[in-house]
Structures are given as structure tokens and as C-alpha cells.
C-alpha positions as CSV (number, residue, x, y, z in Angstrom):
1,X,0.0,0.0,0.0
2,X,1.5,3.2,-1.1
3,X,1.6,6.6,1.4
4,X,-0.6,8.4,-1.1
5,X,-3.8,6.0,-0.7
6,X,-3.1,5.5,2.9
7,X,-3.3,9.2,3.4
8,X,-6.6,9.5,1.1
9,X,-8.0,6.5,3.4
10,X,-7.2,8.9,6.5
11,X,-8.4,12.0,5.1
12,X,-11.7,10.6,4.1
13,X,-12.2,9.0,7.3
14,X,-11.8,12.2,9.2
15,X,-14.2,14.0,6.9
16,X,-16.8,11.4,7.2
17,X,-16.5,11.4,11.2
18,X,-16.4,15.3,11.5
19,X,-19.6,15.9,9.0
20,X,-21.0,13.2,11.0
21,X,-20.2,15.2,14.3
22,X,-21.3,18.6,12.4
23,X,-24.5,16.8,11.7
24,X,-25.1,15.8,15.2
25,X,-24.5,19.5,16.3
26,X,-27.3,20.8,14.0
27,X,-29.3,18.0,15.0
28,X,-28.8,18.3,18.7
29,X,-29.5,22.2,19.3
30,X,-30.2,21.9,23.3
31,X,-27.5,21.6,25.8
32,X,-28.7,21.0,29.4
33,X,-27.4,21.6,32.5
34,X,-28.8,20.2,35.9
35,X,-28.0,21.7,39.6
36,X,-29.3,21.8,43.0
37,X,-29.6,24.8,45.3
38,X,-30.1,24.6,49.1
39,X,-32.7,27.4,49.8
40,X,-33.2,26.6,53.5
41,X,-33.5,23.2,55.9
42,X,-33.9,19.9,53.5
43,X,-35.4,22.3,51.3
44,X,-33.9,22.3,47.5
45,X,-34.5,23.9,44.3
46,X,-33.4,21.8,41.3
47,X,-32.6,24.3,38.2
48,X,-32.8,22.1,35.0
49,X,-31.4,24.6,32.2
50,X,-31.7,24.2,28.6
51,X,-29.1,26.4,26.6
52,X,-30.5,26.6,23.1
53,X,-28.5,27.3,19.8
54,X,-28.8,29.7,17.4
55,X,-32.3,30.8,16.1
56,X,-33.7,27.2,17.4
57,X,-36.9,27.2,20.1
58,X,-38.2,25.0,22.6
59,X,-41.7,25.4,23.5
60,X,-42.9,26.2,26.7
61,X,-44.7,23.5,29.6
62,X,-48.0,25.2,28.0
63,X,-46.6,25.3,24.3
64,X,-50.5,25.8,22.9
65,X,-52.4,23.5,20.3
66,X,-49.2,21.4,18.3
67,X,-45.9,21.0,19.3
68,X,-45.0,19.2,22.0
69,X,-44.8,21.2,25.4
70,X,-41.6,20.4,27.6
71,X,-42.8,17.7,30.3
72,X,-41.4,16.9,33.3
73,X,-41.4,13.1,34.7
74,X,-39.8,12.4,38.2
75,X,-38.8,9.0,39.2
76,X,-40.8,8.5,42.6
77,X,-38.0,8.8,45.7
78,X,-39.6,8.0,49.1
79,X,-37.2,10.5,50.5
80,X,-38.6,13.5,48.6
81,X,-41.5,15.6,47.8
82,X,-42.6,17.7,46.0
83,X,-43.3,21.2,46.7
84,X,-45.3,22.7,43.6
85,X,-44.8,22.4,39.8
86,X,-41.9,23.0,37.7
87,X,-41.6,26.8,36.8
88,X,-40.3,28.5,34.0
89,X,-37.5,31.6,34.6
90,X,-36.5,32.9,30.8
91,X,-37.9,35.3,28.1
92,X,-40.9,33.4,27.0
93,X,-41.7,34.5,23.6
94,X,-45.4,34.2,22.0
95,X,-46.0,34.4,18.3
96,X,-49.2,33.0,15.6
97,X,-47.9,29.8,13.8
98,X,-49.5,29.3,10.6
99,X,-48.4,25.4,10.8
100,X,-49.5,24.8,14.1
101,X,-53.0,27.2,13.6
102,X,-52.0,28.3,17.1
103,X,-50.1,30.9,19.3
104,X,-47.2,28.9,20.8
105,X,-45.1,29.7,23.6
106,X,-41.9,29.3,23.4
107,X,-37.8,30.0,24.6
108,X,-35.1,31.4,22.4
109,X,-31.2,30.6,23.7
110,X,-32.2,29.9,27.7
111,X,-35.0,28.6,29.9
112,X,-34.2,27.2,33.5
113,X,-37.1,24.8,34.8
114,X,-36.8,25.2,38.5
115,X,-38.6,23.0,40.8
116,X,-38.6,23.7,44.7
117,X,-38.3,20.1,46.4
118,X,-38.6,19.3,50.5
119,X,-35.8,16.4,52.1
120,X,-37.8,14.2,54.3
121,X,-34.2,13.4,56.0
122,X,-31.0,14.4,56.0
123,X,-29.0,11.8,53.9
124,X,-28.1,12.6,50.5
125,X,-30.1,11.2,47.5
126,X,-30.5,11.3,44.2
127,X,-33.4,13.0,42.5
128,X,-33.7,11.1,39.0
129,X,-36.0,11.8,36.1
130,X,-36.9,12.5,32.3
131,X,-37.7,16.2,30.6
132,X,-39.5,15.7,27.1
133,X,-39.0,18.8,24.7
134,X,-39.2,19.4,20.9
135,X,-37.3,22.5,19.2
136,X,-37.7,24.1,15.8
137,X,-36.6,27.0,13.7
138,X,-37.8,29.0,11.1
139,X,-37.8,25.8,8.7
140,X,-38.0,22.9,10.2
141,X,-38.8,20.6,13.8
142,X,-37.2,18.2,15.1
143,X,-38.7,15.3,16.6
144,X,-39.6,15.3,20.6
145,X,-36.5,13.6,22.6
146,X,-36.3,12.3,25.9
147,X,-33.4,13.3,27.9
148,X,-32.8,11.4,31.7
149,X,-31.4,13.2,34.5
150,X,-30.4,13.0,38.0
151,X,-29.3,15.4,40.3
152,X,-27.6,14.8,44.1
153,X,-29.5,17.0,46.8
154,X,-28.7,16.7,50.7
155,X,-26.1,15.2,52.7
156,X,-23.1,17.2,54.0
């Protein structure tokens, strides 16, 4: 094998894997980040944040008649409840969508999903779950995705 079709072998390799990771980048718009903040005794607020590229949206928990809204499922944990829904902190935009034959609600490049959580003990856990969410732009959707989580509250 001679250096010249070994190196065309290589180079052709690396631009198939990077358009493949290019093409997971534009496919893959969201990045999330999950914390935990200790407001007062065993009591928690987790901040699940969605960073969102470019001139891609993600609709809100009440999105309107179409897409799908951004749900929230917790894996039940004996040692925590629940103290009210998930809220929304971020510029929530509204705006007619001809495709949809509704008025959507919806988050441009940041949204933090903050939900206020009491310990029923002191030792540390693990609050697990699953947020739902489907993005678009100005010409296309992408499918709903499921994304798991789990963030560590309590303990010293």
C-alpha cells in the first residue's frame, strides 16, 4: 500500500467522522445543564437549564395547540416531595404559527425549569427523572426527545 492512498484512506475518514459530528451538532441544538440549590433546611430547588442554539426554540410546559410542550417526569423517591410544579425563569416569547394554527409559547437561547423540592431526611439522594422537549426554527422541527437526569441533593 502506497503513502498516497493511505493518506486518502485517513483524510476521508476524518471528513466522514467530522460531518457526521457537524450533523449531530445541528441536530442536537439543546445543551442542558442540571443543579441543586439549598434554599433553607432539606429544602432544594433543582434548576434544570436548557441552553439553546442559534435561532432554534423550545416550546414552553403550555406550548398551545401542536408541538410538543416540555414535560417533566420524576422517578418516585420516598425521601422527597414535591413542593409545587416545575416553573419557567426565561424570556418566553409568544407568536401566531401558521403550521401549528395556534399561538405557541416558546424559549429562544435559555430557559431554566426550576422545581422547589422538600428532604424528608438528612442523607443525601438522588433526585432522578426524564424532561421531554421538541425544538424548531424557522424551517424545520425536530422530533420530541427524551433526555434522563439525576441530580444529588442533601447530605453534607
Amino acid at each position: 500500500m502506497n503513502n498516497l492512498y493511505l493518506k486518502k484512506i485517513i483524510t476521508g475518514t476524518f471528513l466522514l467522522l467530522f460531518a457526521g459530528f457537524v450533523q449531530a451538532q445541528i441536530n442536537n441544538p439543546v445543551t442542558w445543564t442540571y443543579t441543586a440549590q439549598k434554599i433553607a433546611d432539606k429544602t432544594y430547588e433543582l434548576h434544570i437549564t436548557a441552553t439553546i442554539d442559534g435561532n432554534w426554540h423550545m416550546y414552553a410546559q403550555d406550548a398551545g395547540e401542536g408541538p410538543e410542550p416540555t414535560t417533566f417526569a420524576f422517578t418516585a423517591n420516598p425521601l422527597i416531595s414535591f413542593d409545587g410544579k416545575v416553573k419557567e425563569l426565561g424570556k418566553m416569547e409568544k407568536s401566531y404559527d401558521k403550521n401549528f394554527n395556534s399561538v405557541l409559547k416558546y424559549y429562544a437561547k435559555k430557559v431554566d425549569f426550576v422545581q422547589k423540592i422538600k428532604l424528608r431526611s438528612s442523607v443525601a439522594t438522588v433526585v432522578k427523572g426524564t424532561v421531554t422537549f421538541m425544538v424548531c426554527n424557522d424551517r424545520q422541527c425536530l422530533p420530541p426527545r427524551d433526555i434522563p437526569f439525576s441530580i444529588k441533593v442533601g447530605g453534607k
